[in-house]
C-alpha positions as CSV (number, residue, x, y, z in Angstrom):
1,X,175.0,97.7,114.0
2,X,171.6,98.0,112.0
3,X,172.6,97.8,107.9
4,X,171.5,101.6,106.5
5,X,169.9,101.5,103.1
6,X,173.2,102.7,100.9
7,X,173.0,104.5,97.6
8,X,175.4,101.9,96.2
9,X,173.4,98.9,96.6
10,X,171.3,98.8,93.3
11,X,171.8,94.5,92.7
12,X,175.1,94.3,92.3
13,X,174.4,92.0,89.2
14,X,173.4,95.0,87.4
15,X,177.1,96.2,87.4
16,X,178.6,92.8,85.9
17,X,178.7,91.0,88.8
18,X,177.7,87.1,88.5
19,X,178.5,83.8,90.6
20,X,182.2,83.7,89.3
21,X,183.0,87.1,89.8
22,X,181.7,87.0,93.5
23,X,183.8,83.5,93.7
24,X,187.0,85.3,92.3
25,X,186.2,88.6,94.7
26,X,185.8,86.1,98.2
27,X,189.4,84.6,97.2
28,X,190.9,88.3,97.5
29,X,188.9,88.6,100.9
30,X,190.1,85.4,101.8
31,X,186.2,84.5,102.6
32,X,183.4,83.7,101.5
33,X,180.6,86.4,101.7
34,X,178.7,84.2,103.4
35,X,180.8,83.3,106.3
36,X,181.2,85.3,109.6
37,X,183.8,88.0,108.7
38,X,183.5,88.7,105.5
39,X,181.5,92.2,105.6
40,X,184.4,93.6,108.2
41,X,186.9,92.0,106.0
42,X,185.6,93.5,102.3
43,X,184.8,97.1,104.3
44,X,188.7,97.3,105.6
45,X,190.4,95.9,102.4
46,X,188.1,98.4,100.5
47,X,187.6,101.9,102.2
48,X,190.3,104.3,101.0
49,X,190.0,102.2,97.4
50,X,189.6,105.2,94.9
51,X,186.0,106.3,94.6
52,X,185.5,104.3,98.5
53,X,184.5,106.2,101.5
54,X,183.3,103.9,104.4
55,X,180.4,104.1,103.2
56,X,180.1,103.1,99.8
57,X,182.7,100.4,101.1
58,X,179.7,99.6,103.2
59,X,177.2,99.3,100.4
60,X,179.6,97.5,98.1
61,X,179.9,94.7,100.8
62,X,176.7,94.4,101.1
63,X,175.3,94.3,97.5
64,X,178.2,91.8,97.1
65,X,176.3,89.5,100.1
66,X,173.1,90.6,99.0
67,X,174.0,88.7,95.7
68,X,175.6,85.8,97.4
69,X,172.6,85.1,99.2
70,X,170.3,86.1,96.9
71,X,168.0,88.4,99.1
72,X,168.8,91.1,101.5
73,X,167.3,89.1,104.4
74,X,170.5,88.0,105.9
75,X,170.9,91.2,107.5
76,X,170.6,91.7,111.4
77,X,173.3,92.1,114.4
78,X,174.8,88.7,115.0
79,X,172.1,86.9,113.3
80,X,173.0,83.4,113.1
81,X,173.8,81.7,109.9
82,X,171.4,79.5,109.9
83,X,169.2,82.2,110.7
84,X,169.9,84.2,107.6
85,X,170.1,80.8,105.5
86,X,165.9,80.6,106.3
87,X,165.1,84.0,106.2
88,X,166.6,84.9,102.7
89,X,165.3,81.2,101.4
90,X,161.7,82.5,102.7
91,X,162.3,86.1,101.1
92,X,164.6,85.6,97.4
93,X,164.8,88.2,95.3
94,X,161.8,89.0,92.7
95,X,163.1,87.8,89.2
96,X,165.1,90.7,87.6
97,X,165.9,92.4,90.7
């Protein structure tokens, strides 16, 4: 499944999110954004949360990746981890985005 572009996904830093609140976040998951199973894990535990349709589920997940791996570049069906590692490494987010 290809990522849409979600209304929710404005950097997720801009809502208060930092390093320790991503770290805190991945223990209720019970993974870490970055490892296989997180996005379907974060979309179940919060679709049906109040104000969380699957979709903004969706784009809450991802902004909270997004953030973990600093660039929206580890997107893609199955992409391998190592895969995203390089291509978000290659394309970072722009200072203040």
């Amino acid at each position: 499944m290809r990522f849409k572009k979600f209304i929710n996904e404005a950097p997720i830093q801009a809502k208060g999110w930092d390093d320790d609140s991503i770290a805190k976040f991945e223990k209720t998951i019970g993974k870490k954004a970055d490892s296989k199973g997180f996005f379907d894990a974060c979309v179940l535990r919060m679709k049906g949360k109040e104000g969380f349709d699957e979709q903004k589920a969706k784009g809450f997940c991802a902004s909270i990746k997004d953030k973990k791996y600093g660039s929206t570049h580890w997107r893609g069906k199955d992409k391998p981890k190592a895969q995203a590692k390089k291509d978000t490494k290659e394309h970072p987010f722009k200072k203040g985005e």
